[in-house]
N, C-alpha and C positions, 0 to 999 in steps of 0.2 A: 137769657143765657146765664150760667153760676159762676162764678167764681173757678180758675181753676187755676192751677201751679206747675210750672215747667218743671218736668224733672227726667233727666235723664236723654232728654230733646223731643221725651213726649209730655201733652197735656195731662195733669193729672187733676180732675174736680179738686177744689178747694177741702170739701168735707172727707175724702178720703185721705189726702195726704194730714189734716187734723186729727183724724182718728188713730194713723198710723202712730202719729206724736203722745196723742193719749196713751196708749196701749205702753209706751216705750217707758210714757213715765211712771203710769203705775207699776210696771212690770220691774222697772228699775227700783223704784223706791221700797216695792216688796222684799225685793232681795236683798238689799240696805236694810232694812230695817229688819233683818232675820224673820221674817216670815214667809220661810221656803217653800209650806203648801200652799202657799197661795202661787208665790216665783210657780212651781212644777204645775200649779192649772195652767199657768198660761201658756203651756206644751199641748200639743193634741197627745192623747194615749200611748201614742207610739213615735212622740217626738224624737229628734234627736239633736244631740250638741256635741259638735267635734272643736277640735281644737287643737293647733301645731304645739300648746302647751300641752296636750294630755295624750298619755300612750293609745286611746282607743277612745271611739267615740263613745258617747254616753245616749242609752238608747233607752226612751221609757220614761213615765213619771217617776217609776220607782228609783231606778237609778238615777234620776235628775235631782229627788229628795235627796238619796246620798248624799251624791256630791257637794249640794247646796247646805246640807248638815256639817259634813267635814267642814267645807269651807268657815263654815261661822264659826264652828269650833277651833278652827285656828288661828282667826280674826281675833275670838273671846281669849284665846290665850295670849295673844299679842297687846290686847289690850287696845287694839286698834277699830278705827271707825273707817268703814268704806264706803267711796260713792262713786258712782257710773253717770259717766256725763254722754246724752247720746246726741249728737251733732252731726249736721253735712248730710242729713237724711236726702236718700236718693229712693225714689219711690218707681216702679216700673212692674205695672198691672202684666200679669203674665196669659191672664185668661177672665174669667168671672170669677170665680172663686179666688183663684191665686195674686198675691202681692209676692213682687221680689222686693228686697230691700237692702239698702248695702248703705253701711253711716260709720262713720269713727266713733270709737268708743275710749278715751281717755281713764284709767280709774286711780284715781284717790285715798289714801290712805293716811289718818292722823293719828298719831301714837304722840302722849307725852303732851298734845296741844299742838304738833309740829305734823302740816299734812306735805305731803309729796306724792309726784307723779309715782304712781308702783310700777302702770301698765300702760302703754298706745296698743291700740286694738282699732282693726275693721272688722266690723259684723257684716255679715252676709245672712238674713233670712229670706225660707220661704213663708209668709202668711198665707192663713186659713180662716176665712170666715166659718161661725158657729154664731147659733142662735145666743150666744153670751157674748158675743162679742170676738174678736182675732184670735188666732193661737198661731202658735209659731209648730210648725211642722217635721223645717227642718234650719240649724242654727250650724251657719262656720263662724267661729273665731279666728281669727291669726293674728297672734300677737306678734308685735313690729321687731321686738328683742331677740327673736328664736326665729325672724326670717334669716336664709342663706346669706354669708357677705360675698360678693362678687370679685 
């Protein structure tokens, strides 16, 4: 019998929710480290990334380059270093193919030598198995600062 990990209050094999982790951290560290074509592979073609920060989703490699361009272009003008911590990974197989995922994403930002909380964020993905490995399909953000106050 393998190895497997509760998640979500179902079993999930051991090796799939490690892969999920993999995936997170390359994916993450990509985009830290401004290397956005690699960040937009890890989209299917016709990926998409919404966000309660952005007026309209962002749909496509092409526009995920965008995005992910501007973005470092404003980081580089900041002079600022960012990093995405992904944690509380909740893993819930939807099919064969399909992984849901939903984890906190905390992100980091050091200007001057002095880092600080910028963002609290939950990610909500769908994963996609590819012979290269997962892709993200379809991505929510919602960032904790732009929820409704009650």
């Amino acid at each position: 019998m393998g190895k497997t990990v509760t998640s979500a209050g179902s079993a999930v094999p051991a090796e799939v929710y490690s892969r999920v982790d993999q995936f997170y951290a390359m994916q993450m560290q990509a985009l830290d480290d401004g290397d956005i074509a690699v960040w937009a592979e890890t989209f299917t073609a016709d990926g998409v990334f919404e966000s309660n920060g952005l007026p309209d989703p962002v749909k496509g490699r092409e526009e995920l380059t965008e995005l992910g361009e501007k973005t470092v272009a404003r980081l580089n003008d900041q002079g600022a270093i960012r990093r995405h911590f992904v944690f509380n990974v909740i893993v819930e197989p939807s099919s064969d193919e399909v992984l849901r995922t939903t984890c906190y994403v905390p992100v980091f930002d050091t200007i001057d030598g002095v880092t600080n909380l910028t963002t609290s964020t939950v990610m909500r993905d769908e994963l996609v198995s590819s012979d290269g490995g997962l892709l993200v399909r379809h991505r929510t953000v919602t960032r904790d600062d732009l929820l409704a106050k009650s």
